[in-house]
PLY file of the C-alpha trace (Angstrom):
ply
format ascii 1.0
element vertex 292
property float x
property float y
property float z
element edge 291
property int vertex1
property int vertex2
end_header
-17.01 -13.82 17.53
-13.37 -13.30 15.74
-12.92 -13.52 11.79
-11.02 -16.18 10.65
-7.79 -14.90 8.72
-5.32 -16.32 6.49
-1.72 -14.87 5.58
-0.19 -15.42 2.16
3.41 -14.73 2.25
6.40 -14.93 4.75
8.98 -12.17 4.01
9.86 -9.68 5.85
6.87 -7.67 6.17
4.92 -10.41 6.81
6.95 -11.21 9.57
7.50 -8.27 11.20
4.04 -6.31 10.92
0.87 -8.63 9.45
1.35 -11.98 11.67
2.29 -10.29 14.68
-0.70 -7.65 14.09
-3.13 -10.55 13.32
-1.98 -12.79 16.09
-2.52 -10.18 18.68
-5.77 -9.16 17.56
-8.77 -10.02 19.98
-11.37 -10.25 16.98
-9.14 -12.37 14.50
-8.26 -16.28 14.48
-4.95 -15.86 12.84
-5.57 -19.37 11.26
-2.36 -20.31 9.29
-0.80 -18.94 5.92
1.07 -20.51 2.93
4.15 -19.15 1.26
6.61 -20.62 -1.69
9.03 -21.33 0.75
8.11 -24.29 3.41
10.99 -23.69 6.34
9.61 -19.48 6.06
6.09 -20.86 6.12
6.74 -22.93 9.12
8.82 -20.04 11.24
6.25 -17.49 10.37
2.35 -19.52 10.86
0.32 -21.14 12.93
-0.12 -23.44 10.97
1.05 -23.83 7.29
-0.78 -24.70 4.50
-0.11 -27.00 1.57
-1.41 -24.85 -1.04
-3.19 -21.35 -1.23
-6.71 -23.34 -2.07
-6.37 -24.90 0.48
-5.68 -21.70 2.73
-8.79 -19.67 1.29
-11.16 -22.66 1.94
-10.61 -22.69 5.59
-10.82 -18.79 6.06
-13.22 -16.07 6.34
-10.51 -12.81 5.01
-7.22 -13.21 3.43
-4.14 -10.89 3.93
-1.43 -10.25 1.54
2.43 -9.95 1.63
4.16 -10.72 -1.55
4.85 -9.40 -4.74
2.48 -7.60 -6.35
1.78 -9.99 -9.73
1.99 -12.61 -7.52
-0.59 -10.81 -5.21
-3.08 -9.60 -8.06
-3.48 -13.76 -9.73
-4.49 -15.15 -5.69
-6.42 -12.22 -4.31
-9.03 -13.11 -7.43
-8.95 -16.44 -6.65
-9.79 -15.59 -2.89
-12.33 -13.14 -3.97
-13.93 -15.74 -6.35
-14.04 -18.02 -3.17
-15.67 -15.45 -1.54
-12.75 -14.45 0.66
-12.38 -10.68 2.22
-9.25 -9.16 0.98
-6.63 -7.52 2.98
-3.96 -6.31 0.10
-0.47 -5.21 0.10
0.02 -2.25 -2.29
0.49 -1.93 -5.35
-2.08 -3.94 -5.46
-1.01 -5.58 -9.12
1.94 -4.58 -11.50
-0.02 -3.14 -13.81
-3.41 -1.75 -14.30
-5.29 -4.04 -16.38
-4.17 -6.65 -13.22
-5.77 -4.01 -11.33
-8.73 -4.12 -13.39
-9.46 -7.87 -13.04
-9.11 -7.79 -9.25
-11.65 -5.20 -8.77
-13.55 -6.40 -11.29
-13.12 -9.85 -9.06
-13.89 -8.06 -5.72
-17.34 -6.34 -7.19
-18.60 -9.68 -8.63
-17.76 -11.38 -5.36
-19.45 -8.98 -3.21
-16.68 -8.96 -0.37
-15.44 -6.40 1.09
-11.22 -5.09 0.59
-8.72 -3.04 1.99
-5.12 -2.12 0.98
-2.41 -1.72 3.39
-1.43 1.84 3.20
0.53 1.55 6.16
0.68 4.92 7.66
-2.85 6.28 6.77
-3.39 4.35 9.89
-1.20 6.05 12.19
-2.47 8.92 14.09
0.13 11.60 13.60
-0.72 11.17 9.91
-4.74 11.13 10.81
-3.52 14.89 12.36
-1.86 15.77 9.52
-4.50 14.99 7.45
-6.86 17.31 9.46
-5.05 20.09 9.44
-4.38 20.22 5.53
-8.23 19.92 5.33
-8.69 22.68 7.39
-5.94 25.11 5.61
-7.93 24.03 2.33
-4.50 22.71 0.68
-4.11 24.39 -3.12
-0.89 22.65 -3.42
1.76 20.21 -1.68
5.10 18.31 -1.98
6.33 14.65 -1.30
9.67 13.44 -0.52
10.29 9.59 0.31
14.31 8.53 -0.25
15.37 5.49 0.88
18.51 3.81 0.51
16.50 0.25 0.50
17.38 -1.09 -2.74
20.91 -0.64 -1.96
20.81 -2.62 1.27
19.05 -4.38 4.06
16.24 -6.67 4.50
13.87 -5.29 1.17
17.64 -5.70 -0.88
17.04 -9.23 -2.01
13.26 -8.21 -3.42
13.49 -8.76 -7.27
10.34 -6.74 -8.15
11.52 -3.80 -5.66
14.68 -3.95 -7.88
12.94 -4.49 -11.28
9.99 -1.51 -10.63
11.35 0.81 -8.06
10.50 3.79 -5.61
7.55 4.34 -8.00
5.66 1.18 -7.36
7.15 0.25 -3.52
6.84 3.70 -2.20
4.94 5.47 -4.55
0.94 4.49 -3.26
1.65 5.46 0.48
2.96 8.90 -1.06
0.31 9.58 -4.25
-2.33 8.37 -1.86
-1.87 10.75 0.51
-1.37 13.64 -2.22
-4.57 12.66 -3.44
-6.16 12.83 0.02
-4.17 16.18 0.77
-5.07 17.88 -2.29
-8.11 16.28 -3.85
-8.27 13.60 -6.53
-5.54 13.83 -9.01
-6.29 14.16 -12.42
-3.54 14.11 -14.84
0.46 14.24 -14.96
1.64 17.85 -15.40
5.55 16.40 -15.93
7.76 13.84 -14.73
10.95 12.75 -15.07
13.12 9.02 -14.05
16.47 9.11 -13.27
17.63 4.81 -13.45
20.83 4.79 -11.45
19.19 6.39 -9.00
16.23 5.27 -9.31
14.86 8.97 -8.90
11.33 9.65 -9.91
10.12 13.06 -10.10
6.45 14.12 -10.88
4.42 17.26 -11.27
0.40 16.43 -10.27
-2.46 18.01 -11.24
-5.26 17.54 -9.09
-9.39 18.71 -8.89
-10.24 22.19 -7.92
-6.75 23.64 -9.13
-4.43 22.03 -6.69
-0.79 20.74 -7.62
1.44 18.78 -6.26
5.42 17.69 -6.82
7.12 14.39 -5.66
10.01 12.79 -5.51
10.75 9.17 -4.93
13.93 6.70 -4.56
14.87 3.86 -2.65
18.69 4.53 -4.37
19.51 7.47 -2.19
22.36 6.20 0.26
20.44 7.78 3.60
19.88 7.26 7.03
17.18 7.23 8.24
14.75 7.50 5.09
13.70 11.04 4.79
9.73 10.77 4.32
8.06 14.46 3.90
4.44 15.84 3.20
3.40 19.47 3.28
0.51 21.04 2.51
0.11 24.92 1.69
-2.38 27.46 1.34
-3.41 31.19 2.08
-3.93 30.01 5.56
-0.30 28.43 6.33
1.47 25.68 6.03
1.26 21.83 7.75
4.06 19.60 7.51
4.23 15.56 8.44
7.54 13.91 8.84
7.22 11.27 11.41
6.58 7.78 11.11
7.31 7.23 15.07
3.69 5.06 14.88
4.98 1.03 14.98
3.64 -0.64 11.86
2.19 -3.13 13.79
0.12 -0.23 16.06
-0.97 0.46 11.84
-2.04 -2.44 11.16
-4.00 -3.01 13.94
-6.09 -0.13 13.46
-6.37 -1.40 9.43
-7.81 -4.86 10.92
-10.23 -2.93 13.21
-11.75 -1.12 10.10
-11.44 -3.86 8.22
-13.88 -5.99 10.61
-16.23 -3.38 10.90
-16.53 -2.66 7.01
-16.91 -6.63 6.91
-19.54 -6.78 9.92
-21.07 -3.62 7.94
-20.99 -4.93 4.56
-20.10 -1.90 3.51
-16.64 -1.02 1.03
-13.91 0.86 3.11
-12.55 4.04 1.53
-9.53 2.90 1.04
-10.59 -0.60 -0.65
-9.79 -1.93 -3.81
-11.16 0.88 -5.84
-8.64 3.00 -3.91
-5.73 0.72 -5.45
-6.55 0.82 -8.88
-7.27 4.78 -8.55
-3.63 5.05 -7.52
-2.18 2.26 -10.02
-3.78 4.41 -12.88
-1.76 7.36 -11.99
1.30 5.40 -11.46
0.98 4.57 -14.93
0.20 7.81 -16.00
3.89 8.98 -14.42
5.35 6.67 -16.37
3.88 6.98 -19.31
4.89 10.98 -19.08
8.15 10.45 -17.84
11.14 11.55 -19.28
14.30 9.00 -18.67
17.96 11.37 -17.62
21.15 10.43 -18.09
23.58 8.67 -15.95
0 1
1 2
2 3
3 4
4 5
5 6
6 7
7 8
8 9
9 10
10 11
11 12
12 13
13 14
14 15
15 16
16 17
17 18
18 19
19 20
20 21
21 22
22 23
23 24
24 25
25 26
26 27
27 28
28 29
29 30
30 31
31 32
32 33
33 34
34 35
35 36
36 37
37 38
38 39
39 40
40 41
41 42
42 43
43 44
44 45
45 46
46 47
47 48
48 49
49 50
50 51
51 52
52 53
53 54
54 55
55 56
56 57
57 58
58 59
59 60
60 61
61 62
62 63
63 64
64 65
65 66
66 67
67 68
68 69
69 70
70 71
71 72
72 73
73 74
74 75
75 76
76 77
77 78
78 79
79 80
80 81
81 82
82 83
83 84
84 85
85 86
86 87
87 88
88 89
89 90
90 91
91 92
92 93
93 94
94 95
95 96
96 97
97 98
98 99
99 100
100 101
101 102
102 103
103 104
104 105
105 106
106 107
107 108
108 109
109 110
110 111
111 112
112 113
113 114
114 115
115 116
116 117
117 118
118 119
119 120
120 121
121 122
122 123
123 124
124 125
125 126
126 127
127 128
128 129
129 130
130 131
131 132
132 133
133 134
134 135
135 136
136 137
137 138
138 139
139 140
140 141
141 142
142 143
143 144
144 145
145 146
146 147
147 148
148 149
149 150
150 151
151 152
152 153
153 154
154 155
155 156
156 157
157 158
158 159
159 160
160 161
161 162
162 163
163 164
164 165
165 166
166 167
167 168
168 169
169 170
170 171
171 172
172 173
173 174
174 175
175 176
176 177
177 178
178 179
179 180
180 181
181 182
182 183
183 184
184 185
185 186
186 187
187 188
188 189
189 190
190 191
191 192
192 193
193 194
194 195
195 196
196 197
197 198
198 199
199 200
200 201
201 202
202 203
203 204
204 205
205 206
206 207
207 208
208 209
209 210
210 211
211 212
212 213
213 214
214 215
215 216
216 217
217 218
218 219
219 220
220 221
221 222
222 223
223 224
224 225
225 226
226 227
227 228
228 229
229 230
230 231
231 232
232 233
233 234
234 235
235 236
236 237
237 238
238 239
239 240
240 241
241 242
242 243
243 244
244 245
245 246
246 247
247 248
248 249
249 250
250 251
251 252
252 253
253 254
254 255
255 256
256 257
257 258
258 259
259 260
260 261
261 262
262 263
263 264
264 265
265 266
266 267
267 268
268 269
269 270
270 271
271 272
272 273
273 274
274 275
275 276
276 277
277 278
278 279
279 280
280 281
281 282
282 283
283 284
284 285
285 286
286 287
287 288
288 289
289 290
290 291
């Protein structure tokens, strides 16, 4: 028996990782999607729909790839139709859109997961296990990008308008958090516009701390994504990303069946998003803005 899934958006990332990942899936029906822009729509799905109504009512589960306000209005509306959620991250802009859509997802009773791409891959599964087993007391995050500046994620106006902080910022906070514990507060942090720099000191449960340090503003090739994790008993490092985001994702849609077949919430569901969107808020809130 396969789930019948929807797709909601066409750009890049939809094209290159969710509707390749949900057309090659033995246990989905990749039914069709919708998107703002028909000739996209029609490149990208196997079938196009006319509106996103009309999407939700002939699905089981709906996956997201678009903006993140745009994201947080539909995925209620799915949820209110009683629609499984598959969402991009952020999973709003801000966290009283967060609010709503878990508030949506809990008075729905279905079942969510966010896309945190490479808490899916297995060199970042082995990663995880080893900080675990060092019992991490503190860590550091690097993820600079130059894709603001140029490329396919250029043209996005809310990558542009928000930043490292909100594009790049989950994957790297969430896996802090799982790293060192829950975080708990903002220690420092400080934004640097031009570019677009974001630098944070986290506190986290038990004692732990963490630093990071975002951009997508920093002119390199390739990005340069780093976690380590340190204790008394060494030191574990991840720095490869050589998992395709399409092996990801297909590992997200085989949790995501079974915590739908289950009926039970995935750990990193929509309670997991608005965790994460709280502390992005918190960074900004204590952040400092440098000079040119």
């Amino acid at each position: 028996m396969t789930t019948r899934i929807g797709l909601v958006g066409a750009g890049p990332w939809a094209r290159e990782t969710h509707a390749p990942a949900l057309a090659a899936h033995p246990g989905v029906d990749f039914v069709g999607g919708w998107a703002r822009d028909p000739a996209a729509a029609a490149e990208v799905f196997p079938r196009a729909f006319d509106s996103p109504s009309a999407l939700f009512d002939a699905v089981d589960a709906v996956a997201f790839a678009v903006p993140p306000n745009v994201q947080a209005d539909l995925a209620v509306e799915a949820a209110r139709a009683g629609r499984h959620l598959i969402l991009d991250k952020p999973i709003a802009l801000d966290v009283d859109g967060a609010v709503a859509l878990t508030e949506a997802v809990e008075a729905a009773g279905v079942r969510s997961i966010v896309a945190f791409t490479r808490r899916f891959a297995p060199e970042t599964r082995e990663f995880l296990a080893r900080a675990a087993a060092l019992g991490t007391k503190a860590a550091e995050a690097q993820w600079l990008s130059g894709a603001a500046l140029a490329g396919k994620f250029a043209a996005s106006a809310w990558r542009q308008e928000r930043g490292a902080l909100f594009d790049v910022g989950p994957h790297v906070l969430d896996l802090l958090d799982a790293v060192a514990g829950p975080i708990i507060g903002v220690d420092a942090a400080r934004y640097a516009a031009e570019s677009d720099t974001w630098t944070a000191q986290l506190a986290h449960a038990d004692g732990a701390a963490s630093t990071v340090s975002l951009s997508l503003r920093t002119p390199v090739l390739p990005t340069v994504m780093r976690v380590s994790a340190h204790s008394a008993q060494g030191v574990t490092v991840l720095e490869s990303r050589e998992t395709p985001s399409t092996e990801c994702f297909r590992v997200l849609l085989d949790e995501f069946l079974e915590s739908v077949a289950a009926g039970t919430d995935h750990p990193l569901g929509v309670h997991r998003g608005l965790a994460l969107q709280r502390v992005i808020a918190q960074i900004q809130a204590a952040s400092v803005q440098t000079a040119p």
